[in-house]
N, C-alpha and C positions, 0 to 999 in steps of 0.2 A: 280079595274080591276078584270074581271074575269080570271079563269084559261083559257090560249088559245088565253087570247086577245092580239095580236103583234104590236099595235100600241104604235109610240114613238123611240124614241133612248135610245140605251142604254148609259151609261157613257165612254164605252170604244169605242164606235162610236164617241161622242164627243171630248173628248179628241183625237182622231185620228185627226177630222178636225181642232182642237185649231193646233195640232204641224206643220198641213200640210203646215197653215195658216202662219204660224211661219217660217218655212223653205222658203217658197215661199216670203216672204217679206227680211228675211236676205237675198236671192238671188238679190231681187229689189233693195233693197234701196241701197245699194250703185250707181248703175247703177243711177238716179234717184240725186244724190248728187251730181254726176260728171255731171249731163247735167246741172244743175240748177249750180254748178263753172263754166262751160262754155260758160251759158246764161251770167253768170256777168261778166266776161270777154272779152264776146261779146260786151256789153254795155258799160263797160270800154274805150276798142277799139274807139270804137261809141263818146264815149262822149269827148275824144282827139281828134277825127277828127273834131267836133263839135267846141273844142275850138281852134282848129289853124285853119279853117277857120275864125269863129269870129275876130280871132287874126290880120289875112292877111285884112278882110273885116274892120276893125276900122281901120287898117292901110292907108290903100287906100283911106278912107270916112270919116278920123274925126281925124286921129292922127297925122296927115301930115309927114306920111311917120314912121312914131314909132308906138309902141305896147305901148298895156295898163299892169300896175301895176299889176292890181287885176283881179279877177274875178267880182267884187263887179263892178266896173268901166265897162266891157264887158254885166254886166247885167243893167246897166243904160242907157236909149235910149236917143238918141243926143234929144237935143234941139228941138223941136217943133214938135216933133215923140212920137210914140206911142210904137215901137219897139223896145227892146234892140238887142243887137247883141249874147247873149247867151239866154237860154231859163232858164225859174225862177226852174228849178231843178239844174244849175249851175250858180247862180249868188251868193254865198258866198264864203268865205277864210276860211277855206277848203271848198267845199262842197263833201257831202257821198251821193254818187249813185250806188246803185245795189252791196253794201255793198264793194266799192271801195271808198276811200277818195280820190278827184282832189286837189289837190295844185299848183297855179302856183308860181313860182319864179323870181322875176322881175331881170334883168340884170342891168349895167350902166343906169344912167339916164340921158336922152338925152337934158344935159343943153341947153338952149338955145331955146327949142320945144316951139313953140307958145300953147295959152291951147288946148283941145280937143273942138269939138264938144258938147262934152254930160257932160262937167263939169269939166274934171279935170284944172288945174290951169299948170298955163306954168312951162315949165319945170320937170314934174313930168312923163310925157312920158317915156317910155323905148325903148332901144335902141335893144335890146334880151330878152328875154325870156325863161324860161323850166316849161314844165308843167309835172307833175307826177301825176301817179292812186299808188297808194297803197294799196293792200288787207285790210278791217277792219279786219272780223272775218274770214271770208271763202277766199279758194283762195290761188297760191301757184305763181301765176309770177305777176313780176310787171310791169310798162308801165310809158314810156316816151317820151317827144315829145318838141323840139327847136324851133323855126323860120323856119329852113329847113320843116318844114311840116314831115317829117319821124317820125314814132311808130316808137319805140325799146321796146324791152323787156328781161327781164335776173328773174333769181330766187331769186337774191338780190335785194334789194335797189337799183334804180341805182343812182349815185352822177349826180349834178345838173351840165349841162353841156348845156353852151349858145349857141356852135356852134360845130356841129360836133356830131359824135357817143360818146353816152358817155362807158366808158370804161367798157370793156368787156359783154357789151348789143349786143343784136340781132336786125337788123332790121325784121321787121314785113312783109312777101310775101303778 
């Protein structure tokens, strides 16, 4: 360089944009964290309403009048179909979506059920049902859902409950 010549940044130019850089991203990323727990939340929602329909729909079409076991059993298509009644991001026991674990919890077993449709063997139908989301990693409420078709949610756990609100959960508006 010669004397005069102003081309270029200095270091204390630099480093200005490193912190500015720096501030504007600690403002963001939280913001950013909380829509992306929202999004999975969303999904959460989503994927309960996904399994109590299934739930109601194998009931009506294949359970004679019962609810299925598993997920495992909702993600198997009846006999000479091609479709299951859940979609293959929830057709296992647990399955983890949108970093929420689905568990369903089979209730009484509806001795005497003739078999399903899509496999299961008589008797092994159920009578009730509860399904739970569970946050894995991210995520601060959890979600549940009966035979009644109603989301609930509460900041704990909620206890697996066949009919009715389970205790001290919120229904979902």
């Amino acid at each position: 360089m010669t004397p005069g010549d102003d081309r270029g940044f200095t270091l204390i130019e630099l480093l200005s944009v490193v912190g500015l850089i720096g501030i504007l991203s600690a403002i963001a990323l939280p913001s950013l964290l909380r829509a992306r727990m929202s999004g999975n939340e969303a999904s959460a929602i989503g994927s309960l309403r996904a399994i109590s329909s299934a739930q109601s729909t194998f009931a009506a079409s294949c359970g004679s009048g019962f609810y299925a076991p598993t997920l495992v059993l909702l993600g198997t298509p009846p006999d000479g179909g091609n479709s299951a009644f859940v979609g293959s991001d929830l057709n296992t026991d647990p399955s983890l979506k949108s970093t929420y674990t689905m568990t369903v919890t089979a209730g009484a077993l509806a001795t005497g059920a003739p078999a399903s449709c899509n496999g299961a063997v008589a008797g092994t139908v159920v009578a009730s049902y509860f399904v739970s989301a569970a946050p894995a990693n991210t995520g601060f409420r959890f979600f549940g859902t009966n035979q009644g078709g109603i989301i609930y949610q509460d900041r704990v756990a909620l206890p697996v409950t066949q009919s009715g609100a389970p205790a001290g959960a919120v229904p979902i508006q």
